[in-house]
matplotlib code that plots the C-alpha trace (Angstrom):
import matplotlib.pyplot as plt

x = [0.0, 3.0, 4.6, 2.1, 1.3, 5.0, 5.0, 2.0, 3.8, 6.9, 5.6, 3.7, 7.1, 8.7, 5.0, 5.0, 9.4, 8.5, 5.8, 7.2, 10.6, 8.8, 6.6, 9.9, 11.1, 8.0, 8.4, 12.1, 11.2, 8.1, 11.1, 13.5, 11.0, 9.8, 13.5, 14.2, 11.5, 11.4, 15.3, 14.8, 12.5, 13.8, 15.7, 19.2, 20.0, 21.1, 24.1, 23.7, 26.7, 27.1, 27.6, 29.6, 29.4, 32.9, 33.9, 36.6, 36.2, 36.4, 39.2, 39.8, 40.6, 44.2, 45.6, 47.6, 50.6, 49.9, 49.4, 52.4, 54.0, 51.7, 53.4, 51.5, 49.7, 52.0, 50.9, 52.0, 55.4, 55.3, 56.9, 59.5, 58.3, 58.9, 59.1, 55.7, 55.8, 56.8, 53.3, 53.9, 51.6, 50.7, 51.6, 54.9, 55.9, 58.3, 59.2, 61.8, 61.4, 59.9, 60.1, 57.6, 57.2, 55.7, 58.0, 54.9, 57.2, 61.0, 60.0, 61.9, 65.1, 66.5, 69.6, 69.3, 72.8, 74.5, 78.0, 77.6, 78.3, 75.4, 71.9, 69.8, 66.6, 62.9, 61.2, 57.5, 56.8, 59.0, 62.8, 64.9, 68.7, 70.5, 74.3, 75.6, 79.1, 79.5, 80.7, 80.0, 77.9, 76.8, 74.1, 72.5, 71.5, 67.9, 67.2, 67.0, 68.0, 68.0, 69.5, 67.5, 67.0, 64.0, 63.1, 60.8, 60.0, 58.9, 61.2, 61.0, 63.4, 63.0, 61.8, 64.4, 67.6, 68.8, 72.5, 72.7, 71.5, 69.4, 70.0, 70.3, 73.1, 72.9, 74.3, 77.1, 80.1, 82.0, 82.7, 84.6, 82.4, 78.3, 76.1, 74.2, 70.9, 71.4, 68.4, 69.0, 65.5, 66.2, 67.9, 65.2, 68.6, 69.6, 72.7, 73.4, 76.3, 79.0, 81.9, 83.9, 87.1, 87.1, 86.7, 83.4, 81.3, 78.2, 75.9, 73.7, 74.4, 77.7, 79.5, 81.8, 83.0, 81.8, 78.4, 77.0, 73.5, 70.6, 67.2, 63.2, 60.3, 59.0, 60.9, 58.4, 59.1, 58.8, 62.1, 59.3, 56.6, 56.5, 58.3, 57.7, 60.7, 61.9, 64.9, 65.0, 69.1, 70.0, 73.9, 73.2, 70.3, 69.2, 66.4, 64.8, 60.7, 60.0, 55.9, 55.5, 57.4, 60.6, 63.4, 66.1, 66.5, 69.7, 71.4, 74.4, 77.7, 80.0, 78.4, 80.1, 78.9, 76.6, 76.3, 73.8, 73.7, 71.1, 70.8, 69.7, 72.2, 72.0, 75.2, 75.6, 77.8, 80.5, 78.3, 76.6, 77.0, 73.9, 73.8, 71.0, 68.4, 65.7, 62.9, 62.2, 58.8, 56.6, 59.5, 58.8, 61.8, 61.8, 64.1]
y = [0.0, 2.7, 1.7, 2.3, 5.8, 6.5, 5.1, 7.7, 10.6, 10.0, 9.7, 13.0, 14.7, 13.6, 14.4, 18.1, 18.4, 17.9, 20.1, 22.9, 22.4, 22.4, 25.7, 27.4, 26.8, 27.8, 31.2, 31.5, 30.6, 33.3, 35.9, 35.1, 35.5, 38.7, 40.1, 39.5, 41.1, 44.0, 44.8, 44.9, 47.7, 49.9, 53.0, 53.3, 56.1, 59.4, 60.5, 63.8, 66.6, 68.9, 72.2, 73.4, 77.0, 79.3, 80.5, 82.3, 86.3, 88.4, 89.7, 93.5, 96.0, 96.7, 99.9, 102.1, 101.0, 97.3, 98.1, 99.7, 96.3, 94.4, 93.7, 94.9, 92.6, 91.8, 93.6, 93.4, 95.4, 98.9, 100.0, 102.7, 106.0, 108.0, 111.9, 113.4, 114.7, 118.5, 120.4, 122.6, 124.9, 126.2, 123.3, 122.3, 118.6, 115.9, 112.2, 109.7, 110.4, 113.7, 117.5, 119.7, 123.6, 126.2, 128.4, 130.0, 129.2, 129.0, 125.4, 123.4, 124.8, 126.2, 128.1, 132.1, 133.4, 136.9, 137.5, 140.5, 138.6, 136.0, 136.8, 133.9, 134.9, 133.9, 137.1, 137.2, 133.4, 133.0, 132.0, 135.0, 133.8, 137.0, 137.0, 140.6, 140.2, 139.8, 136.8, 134.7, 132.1, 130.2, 127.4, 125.8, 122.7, 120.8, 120.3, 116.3, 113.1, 111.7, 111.0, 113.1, 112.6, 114.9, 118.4, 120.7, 124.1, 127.3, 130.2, 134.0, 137.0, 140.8, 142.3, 143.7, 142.5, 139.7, 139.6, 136.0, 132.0, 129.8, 126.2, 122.9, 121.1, 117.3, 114.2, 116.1, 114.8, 118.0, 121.0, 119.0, 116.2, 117.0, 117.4, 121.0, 122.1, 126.0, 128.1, 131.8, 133.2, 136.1, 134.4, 131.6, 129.0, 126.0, 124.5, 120.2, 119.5, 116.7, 118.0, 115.1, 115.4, 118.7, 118.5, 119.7, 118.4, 119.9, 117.4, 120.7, 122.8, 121.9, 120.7, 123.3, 126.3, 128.5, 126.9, 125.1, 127.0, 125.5, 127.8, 126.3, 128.4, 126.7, 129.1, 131.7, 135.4, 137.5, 136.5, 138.0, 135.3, 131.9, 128.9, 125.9, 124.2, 120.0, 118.0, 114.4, 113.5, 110.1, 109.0, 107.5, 109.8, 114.0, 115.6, 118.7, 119.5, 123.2, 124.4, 120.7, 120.2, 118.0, 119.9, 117.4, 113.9, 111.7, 108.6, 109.1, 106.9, 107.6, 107.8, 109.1, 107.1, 108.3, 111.0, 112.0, 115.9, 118.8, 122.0, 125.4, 127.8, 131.0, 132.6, 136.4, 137.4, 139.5, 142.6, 142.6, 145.4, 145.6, 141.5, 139.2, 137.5, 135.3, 134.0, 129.9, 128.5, 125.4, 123.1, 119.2, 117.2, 113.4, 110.3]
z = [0.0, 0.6, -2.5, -4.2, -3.2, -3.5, -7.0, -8.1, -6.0, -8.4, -11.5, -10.6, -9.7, -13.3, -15.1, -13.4, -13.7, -17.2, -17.8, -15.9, -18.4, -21.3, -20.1, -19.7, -23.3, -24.7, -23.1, -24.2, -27.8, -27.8, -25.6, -28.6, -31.5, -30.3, -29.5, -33.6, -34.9, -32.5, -33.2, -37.0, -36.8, -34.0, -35.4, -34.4, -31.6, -32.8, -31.1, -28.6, -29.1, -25.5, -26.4, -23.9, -23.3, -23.6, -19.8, -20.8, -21.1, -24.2, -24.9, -24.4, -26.9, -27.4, -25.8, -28.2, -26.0, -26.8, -30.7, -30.7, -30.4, -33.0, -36.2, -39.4, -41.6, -44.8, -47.6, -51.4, -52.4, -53.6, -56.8, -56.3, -55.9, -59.3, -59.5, -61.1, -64.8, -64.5, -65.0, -68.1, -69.2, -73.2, -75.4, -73.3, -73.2, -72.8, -72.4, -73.2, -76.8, -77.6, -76.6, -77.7, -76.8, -77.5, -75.0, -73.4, -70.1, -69.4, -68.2, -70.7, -70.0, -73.4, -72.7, -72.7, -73.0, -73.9, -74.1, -76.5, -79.3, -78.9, -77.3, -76.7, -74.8, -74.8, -75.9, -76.6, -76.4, -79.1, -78.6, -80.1, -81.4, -82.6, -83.3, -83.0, -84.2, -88.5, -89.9, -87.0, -85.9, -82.5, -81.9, -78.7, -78.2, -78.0, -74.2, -73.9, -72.5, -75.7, -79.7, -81.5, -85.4, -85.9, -85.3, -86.3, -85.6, -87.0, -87.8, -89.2, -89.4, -89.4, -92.5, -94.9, -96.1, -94.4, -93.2, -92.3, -92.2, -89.7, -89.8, -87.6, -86.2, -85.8, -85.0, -83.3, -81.7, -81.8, -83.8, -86.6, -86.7, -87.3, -90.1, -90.8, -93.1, -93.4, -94.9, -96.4, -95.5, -98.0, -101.2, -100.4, -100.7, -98.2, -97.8, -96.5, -96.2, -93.7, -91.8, -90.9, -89.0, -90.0, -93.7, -95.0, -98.0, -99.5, -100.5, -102.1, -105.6, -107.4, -104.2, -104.4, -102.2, -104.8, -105.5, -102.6, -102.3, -103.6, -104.5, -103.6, -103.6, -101.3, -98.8, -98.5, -100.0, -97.4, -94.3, -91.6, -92.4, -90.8, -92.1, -90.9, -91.4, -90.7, -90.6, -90.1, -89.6, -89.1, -89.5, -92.8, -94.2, -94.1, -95.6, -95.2, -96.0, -95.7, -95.3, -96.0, -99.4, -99.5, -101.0, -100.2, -99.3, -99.4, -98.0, -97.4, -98.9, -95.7, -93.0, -89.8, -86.4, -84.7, -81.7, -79.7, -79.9, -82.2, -82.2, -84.3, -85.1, -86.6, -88.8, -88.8, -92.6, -92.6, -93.4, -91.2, -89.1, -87.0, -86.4, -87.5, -85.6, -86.3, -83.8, -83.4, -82.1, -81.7, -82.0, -81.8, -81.2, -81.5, -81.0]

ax = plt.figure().add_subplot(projection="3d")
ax.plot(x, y, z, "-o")
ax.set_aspect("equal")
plt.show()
């Protein structure tokens, strides 16, 4: 009889063991099943940023003590400062390769110079050139910096008889070595000619000291009215245009080197007694 009862007791310990086992995997399977599908659609966590707020003070402004001692911020290289353009009034102007004046000022600098024999003066916005001593001449040079091969200018005499020439100097190197264009504003004649170490030749008229003058109309009649007279002198090459008409033009065989000197001269002749002077304006200059 206790056997028996003990026998029913066990098998009721195995059956409820058993049952309780098999409860517990049932709610680990449904635990697990849920835990998948739940994690598939839960959105991943954003990640928080702390803004942490500045404690330190602003800074103060800078005394003028404290700037003092603050290098400056770099800034791009100047170019060298260059002296301003001289401001010249009336139709004054110049550069590296042209003068041009109307001598309305002194500003250009032409020479004024009198020894009693030569007066060089500006004189009514004009430059006068008088030479008071016969059968003499004198000349002054172009103010500029550099080789000049063209000039042009207007120039006029007194009225009646004309005791002398007007002319250019160029490509000087000195006194024996140039080359000169002389106009005779009375006899309406010009004169081109080469003096190379000291020996002169005419490249005008018969090439001759007796015939060297050769005659244009296109000098005007009257030696007190405006010529406009130009000269372009190059070591190998001169011409001369007067009131805009070439009169000469040559090339020249032997030509001298080359210098770096012009001027305008003017040539007083041996009668004459009370000088001669002629008047130069609006002269242009060039390289």
């Amino acid at each position: 009889m206790n056997q028996t009862n003990n026998s029913n007791l066990k098998w009721w310990l195995l059956g409820g063991a058993g049952c309780l086992a098999f409860l517990c995997l049932c709610v680990v399977a449904v635990g697990a099943y849920f835990l998948i599908n739940n994690s598939v659609s839960l959105p991943f966590a954003q990640p928080t940023v702390e803004v942490v707020e500045p404690t330190q003070e602003p800074l103060a402004p800078l005394s003028p003590a404290d700037e003092a001692t603050v290098p400056p911020a770099p800034t791009a290289a100047s170019e060298e400062p260059t002296e301003p353009a001289p401001a010249f009034n009336g139709s004054q102007w110049s550069d590296d390769t042209t003068l041009v004046d109307d001598f309305s000022t002194k500003d250009m600098g032409w020479v004024e110079y009198d020894d009693g024999s030569t007066i060089i003066q500006y004189a009514d916005g004009a430059y006068s050139f008088k030479i008071a001593e016969p059968d003499y001449y004198d000349w002054a040079y172009v103010p500029v910096d550099f080789y000049p091969t063209y000039i042009e200018f207007d120039v006029w005499g007194l009225p009646g008889e004309q005791n002398g020439t007007v002319g250019v100097m160029c490509q000087i190197e000195d006194e024996d070595n140039h080359y000169y264009v002389e106009l005779d504003l009375g006899y309406r004649e010009y004169i081109v000619a080469t003096i190379i170490n000291g020996e002169t030749t005419y490249l005008t008229g018969a090439g001759t000291d007796d015939d060297v003058w050769s005659s244009t109309n296109a000098i005007k009649a009257s030696p007190e009215e405006v010529n406009r007279v130009m000269v372009v002198c190059t070591p190998d090459m001169i011409s001369l245009s007067v009131n805009g008409e070439q009169v000469y033009s040559q090339f020249l065989d032997e030509p001298h080197l080359p210098a770096n000197e012009m001027g305008i001269f003017v040539f007083a002749n041996e009668d004459a007694t009370d000088g001669y002077q002629v008047f130069f304006d609006n002269v242009t200059v060039v390289k």
